[in-house]
C-alpha positions in Angstrom: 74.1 -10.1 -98.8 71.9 -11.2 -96.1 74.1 -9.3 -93.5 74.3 -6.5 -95.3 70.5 -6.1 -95.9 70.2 -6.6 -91.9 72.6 -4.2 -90.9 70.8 -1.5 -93.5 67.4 -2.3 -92.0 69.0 -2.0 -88.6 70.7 1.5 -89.2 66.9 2.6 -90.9 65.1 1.6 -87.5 67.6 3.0 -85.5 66.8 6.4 -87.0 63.4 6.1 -87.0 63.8 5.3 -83.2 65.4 8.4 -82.5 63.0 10.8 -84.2 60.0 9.1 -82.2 61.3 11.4 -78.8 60.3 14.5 -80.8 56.8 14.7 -81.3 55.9 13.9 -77.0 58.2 16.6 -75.7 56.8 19.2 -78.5 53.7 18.4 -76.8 54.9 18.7 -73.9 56.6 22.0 -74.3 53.7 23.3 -76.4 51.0 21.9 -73.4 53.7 24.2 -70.7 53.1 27.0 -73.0 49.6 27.1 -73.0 49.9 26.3 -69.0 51.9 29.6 -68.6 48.9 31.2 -70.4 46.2 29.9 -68.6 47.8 30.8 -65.5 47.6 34.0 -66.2 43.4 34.4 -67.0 40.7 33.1 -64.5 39.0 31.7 -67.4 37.6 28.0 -65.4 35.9 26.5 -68.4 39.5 26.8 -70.7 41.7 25.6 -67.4 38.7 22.6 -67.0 39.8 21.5 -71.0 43.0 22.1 -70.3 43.5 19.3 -67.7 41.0 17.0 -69.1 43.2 17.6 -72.4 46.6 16.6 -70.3 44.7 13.6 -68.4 45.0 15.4 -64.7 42.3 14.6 -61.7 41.8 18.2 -60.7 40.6 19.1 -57.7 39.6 22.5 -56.9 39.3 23.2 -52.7 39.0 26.3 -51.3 39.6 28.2 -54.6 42.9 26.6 -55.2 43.7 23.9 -57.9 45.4 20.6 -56.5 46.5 17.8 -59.0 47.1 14.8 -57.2 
């Protein structure tokens, strides 16, 4: 019984574990979208939340955008 309760609770965890990739690389796909977007408007203040959003050191030098 014992072994049979472990291997259940073992099978549970395992899918949990696999569903916990989803949610980080819909953000991630979701943070490239809005990326694309901004790359496309010369909007500063929304690129400035945008890469205090992601966690980037921006750097802005001669009127170009450097992450380092």
């Amino acid at each position: 019984m014992r072994e049979k309760a472990g291997l259940l609770e073992s099978e549970t965890n395992f899918g949990q574990q696999r569903k916990n990739w989803v949610e980080p690389l819909r953000s991630f796909v979701l943070s490239l979208k809005q990326a694309a977007d901004l790359e496309k408007t010369s909007n500063h203040l929304e690129w400035k939340k945008f890469f205090q959003k992601i966690g980037s050191n921006p750097e802005i030098k001669d009127k170009t955008v450097s992450i380092h």
